[in-house]
N, C-alpha and C positions, 0 to 999 in steps of 0.2 A: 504494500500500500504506500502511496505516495501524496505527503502534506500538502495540500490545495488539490487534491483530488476531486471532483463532484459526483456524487452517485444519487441515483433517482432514489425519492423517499418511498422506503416498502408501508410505510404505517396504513392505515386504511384511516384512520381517526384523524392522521394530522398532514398526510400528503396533498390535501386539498388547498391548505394555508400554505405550508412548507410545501411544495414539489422535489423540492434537492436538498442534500445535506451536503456540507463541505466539510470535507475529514480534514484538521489542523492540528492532528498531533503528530508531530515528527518521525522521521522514519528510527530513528536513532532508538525509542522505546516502542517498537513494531514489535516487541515477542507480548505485550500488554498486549490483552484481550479488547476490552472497552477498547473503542476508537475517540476520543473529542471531538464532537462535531459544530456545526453554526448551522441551522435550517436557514434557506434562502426563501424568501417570502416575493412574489409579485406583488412588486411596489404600488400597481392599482387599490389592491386590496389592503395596503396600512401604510394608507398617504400619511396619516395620523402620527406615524412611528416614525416615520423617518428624520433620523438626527443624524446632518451629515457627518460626525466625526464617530459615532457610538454604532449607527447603523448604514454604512456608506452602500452608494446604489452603484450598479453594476450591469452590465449588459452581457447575459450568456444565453447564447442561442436565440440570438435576436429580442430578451426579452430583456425588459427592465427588471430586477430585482433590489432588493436588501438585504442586507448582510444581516441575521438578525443577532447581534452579539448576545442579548438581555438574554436571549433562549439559549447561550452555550450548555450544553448534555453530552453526555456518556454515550455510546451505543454497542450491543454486541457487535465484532468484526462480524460472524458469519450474515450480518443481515446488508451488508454493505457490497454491492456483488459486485458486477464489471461499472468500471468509473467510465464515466461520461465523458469528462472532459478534463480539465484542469483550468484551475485559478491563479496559480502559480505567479501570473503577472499584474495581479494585483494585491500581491504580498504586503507592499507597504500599507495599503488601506486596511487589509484585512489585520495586520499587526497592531499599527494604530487606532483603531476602533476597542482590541482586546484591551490596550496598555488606557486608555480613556475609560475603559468600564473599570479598572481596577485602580487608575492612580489618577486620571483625571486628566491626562496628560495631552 
């Protein structure tokens, strides 16, 4: 598994909010089971949320989303299957949104 990964949300309960999860836990502790993830939210649906430094918006697969840091969770690897794509190039916002929910920064 690979940090800024995107895989499609398997939930049935929150895949409608969330669609994608982005895996941001490094590869460096990959033998840890839980993966860390950020649910990406279409930005249509919680114009409300959006804080450009806490929840930065992004464009994958043609679509607007958010970054939804405030929802960072756990999740088993095995439910995390083939990755979609990668976020990899938007490292710095995705960094800075975490370092702004924890130190304000």
């Amino acid at each position: 598994m690979t940090q800024f990964d995107v895989y499609m949300n398997p939930s049935r309960s929150t895949k409608k909010a969330y669609p994608y999860l982005l895996d941001i836990q490094s590869e460096i502790v990959s033998e840890i089971s839980p993966r860390i993830v950020l649910p990406l939210a279409r930005r249509s649906d919680f114009k409300e949320q959006a804080m450009k430094k806490l929840t930065p918006m992004i464009t994958y697969d043609n679509e607007k989303l958010l970054i939804m840091t405030p929802q960072i969770s756990a999740v088993p690897v095995k439910i995390l299957k083939k990755p979609l794509g990668s976020l990899a190039h938007f490292r710095d916002e995705i960094i800075a949104s975490l370092d702004f929910a924890i130190s304000v920064i």
